[in-house]
C-alpha positions as CSV (number, residue, x, y, z in Angstrom):
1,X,35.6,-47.0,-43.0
2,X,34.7,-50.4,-41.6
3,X,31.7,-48.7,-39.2
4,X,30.7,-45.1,-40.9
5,X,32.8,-43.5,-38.5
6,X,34.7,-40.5,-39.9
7,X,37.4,-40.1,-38.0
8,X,40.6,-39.2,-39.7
9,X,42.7,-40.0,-36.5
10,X,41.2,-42.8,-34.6
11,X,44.7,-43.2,-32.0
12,X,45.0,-39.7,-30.2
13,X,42.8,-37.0,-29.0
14,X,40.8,-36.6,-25.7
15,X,37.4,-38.1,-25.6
16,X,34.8,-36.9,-23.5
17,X,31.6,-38.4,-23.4
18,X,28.6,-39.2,-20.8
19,X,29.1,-41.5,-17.8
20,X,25.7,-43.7,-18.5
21,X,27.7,-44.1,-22.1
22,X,30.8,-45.7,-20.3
23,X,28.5,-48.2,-18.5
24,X,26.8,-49.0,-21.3
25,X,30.0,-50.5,-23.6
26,X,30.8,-53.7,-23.5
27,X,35.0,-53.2,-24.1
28,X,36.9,-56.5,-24.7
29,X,40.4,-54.7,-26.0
30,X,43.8,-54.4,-24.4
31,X,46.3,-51.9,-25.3
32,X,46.6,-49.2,-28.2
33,X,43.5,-51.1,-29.5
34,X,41.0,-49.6,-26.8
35,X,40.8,-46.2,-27.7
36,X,39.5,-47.5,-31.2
37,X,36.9,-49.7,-28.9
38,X,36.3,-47.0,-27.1
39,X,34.8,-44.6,-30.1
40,X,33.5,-47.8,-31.9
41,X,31.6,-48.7,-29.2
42,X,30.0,-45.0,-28.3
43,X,29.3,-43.9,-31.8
44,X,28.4,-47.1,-34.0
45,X,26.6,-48.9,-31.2
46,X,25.5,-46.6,-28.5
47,X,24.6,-44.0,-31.2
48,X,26.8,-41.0,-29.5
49,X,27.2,-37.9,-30.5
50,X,31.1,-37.1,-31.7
51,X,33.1,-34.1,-33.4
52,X,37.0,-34.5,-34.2
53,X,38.9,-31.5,-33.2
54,X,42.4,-31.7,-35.3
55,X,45.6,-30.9,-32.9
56,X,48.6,-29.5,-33.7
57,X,51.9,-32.2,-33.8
58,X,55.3,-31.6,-32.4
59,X,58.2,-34.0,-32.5
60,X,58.5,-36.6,-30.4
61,X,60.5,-36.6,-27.0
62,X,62.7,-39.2,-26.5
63,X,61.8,-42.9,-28.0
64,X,58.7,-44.1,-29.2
65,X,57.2,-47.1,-27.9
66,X,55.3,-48.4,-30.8
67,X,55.9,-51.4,-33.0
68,X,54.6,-50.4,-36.2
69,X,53.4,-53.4,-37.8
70,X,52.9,-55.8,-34.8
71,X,50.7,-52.8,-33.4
72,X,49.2,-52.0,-36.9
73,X,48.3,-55.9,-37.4
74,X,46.7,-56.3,-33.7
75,X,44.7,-53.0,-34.0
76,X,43.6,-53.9,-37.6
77,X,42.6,-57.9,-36.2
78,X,40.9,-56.1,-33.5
79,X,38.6,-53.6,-35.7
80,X,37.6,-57.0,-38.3
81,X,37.0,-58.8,-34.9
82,X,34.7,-55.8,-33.7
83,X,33.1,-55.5,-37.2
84,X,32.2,-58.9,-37.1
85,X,30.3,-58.9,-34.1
């Protein structure tokens, strides 16, 4: 919402995107909040080309390794931080 993206999952899926792309961002983030930087970064500034391909779920293996809201509040810091740029 905050960039005209429409992504309805912005945390998993396989990206694949030109090499001269990668060269081109200018990436700042750390940890879970990359892969958001990652797609901000090739679609809203570098004016990429994108399509979301929904994948199938299945339960989770063993124990997750996410902290819901210390990871929730550091990825949503991260994309006002971006926006504000």
């Amino acid at each position: 919402v905050l960039f005209h993206i429409p992504f309805r999952d912005s945390q998993s899926g396989m990206w694949v995107f030109r090499t001269e792309l990668l060269c081109k961002m200018r990436l700042q983030a750390q940890g879970m909040a990359l892969s958001q930087e990652i797609k901000i970064e090739a679609v809203s500034r570098l004016k990429g080309r994108c399509v979301e391909v929904p994948i199938p779920y299945g339960y989770r293996q063993g124990s997750s390794k996410l902290r819901v809201w210390r990871d929730g509040a550091s990825n949503l810091l991260h994309l006002l931080r971006c926006r504000l740029r």
